[in-house]
C-alpha positions as CSV (number, residue, x, y, z in Angstrom):
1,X,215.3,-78.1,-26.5
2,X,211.3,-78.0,-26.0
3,X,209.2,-80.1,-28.2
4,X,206.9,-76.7,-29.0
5,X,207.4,-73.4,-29.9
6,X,205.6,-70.4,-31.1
7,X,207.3,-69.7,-34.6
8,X,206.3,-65.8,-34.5
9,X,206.9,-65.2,-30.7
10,X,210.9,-66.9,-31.6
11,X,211.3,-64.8,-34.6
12,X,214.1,-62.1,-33.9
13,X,215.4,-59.2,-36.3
14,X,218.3,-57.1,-37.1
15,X,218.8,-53.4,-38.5
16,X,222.2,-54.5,-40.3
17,X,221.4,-58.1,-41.6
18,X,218.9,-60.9,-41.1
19,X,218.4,-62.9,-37.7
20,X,218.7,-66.5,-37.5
21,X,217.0,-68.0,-34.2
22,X,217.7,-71.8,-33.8
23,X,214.4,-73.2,-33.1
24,X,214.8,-77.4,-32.6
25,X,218.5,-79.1,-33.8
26,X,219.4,-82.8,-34.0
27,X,222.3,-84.4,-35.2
28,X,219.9,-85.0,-38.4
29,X,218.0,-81.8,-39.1
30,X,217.6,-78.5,-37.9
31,X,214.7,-75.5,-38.3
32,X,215.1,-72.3,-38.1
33,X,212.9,-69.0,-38.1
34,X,214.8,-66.4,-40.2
35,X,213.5,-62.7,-39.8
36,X,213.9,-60.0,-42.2
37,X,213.1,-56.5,-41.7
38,X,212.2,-54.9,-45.2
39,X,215.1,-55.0,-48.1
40,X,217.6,-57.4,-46.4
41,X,218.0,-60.3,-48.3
42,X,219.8,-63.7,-47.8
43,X,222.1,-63.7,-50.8
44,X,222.2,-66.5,-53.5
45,X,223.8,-70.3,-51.9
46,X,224.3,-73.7,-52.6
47,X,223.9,-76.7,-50.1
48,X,225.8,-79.2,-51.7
49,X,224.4,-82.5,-49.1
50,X,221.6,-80.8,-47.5
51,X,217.6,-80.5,-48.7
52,X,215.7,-77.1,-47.4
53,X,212.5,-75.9,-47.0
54,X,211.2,-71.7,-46.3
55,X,207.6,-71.8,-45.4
56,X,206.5,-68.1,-44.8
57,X,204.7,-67.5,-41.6
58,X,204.8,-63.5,-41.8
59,X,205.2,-61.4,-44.8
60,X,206.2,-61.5,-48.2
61,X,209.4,-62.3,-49.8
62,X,210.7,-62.8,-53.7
63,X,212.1,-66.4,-53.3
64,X,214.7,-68.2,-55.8
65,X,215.6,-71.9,-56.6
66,X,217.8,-71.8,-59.6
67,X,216.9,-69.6,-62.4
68,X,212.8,-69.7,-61.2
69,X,212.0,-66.4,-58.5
70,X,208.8,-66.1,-57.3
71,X,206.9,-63.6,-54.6
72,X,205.3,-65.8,-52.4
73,X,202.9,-64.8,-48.8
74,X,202.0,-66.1,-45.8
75,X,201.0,-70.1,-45.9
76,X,203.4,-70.8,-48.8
77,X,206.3,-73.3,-48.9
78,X,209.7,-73.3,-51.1
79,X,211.5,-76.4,-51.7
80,X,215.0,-76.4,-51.9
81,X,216.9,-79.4,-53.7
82,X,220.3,-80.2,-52.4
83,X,222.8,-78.4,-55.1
84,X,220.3,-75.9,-56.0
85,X,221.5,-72.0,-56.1
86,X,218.8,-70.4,-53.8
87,X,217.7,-66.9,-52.3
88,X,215.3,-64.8,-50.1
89,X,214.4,-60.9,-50.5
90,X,211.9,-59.4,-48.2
91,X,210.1,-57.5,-50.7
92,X,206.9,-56.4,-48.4
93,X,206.5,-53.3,-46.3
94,X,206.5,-55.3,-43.3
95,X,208.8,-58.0,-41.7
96,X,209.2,-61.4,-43.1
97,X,209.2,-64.1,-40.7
98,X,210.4,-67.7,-42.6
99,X,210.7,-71.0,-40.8
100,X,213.2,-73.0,-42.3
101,X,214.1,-76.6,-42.2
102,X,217.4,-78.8,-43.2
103,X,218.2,-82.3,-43.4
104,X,220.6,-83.8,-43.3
105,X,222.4,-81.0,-41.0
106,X,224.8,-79.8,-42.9
């Protein structure tokens, strides 16, 4: 594992689903960049021990916490209580690139 990484350059997609890429992974936390090309989604969830934040760095997705969705661009960040039902939807033209962070791992 580096200690730096270019978010956008790390960012990978898929035709049939939405790419994970692994960007930095302790046995505490790990982050993510999650791509989406236009209409995937990452269907509804629950994280029972684990806190997450999306931050968008590319795009524009519909994001859910609960019963709240919002549409939300590049420079803003979703917080993700432990327990919480939660979603993405690239709803943009263009690719949505999210970086993601977890702790504790779950």
């Amino acid at each position: 594992m580096g200690w730096f990484t270019n978010v956008l350059s790390a960012a990978s997609f898929r035709t049939d689903k939405l790419c994970k890429t692994n960007l930095f992974e302790t046995e505490r936390m790990f982050c993510d960049v999650y791509g989406f090309e236009p209409g995937q989604t990452q269907s509804g969830h629950v994280h029972e021990g684990s806190d997450k934040v999306y931050y968008v760095v590319q795009g524009e997705g519909a994001f859910s916490v609960g019963e709240e969705e919002r549409t939300l661009g590049v420079g803003h960040a979703v917080f993700v209580p432990a327990g919480s039902v939660h979603a993405v939807r690239n709803v943009g033209a263009g690719r949505l690139v999210v970086l993601v962070i977890m702790a504790p791992k779950p």
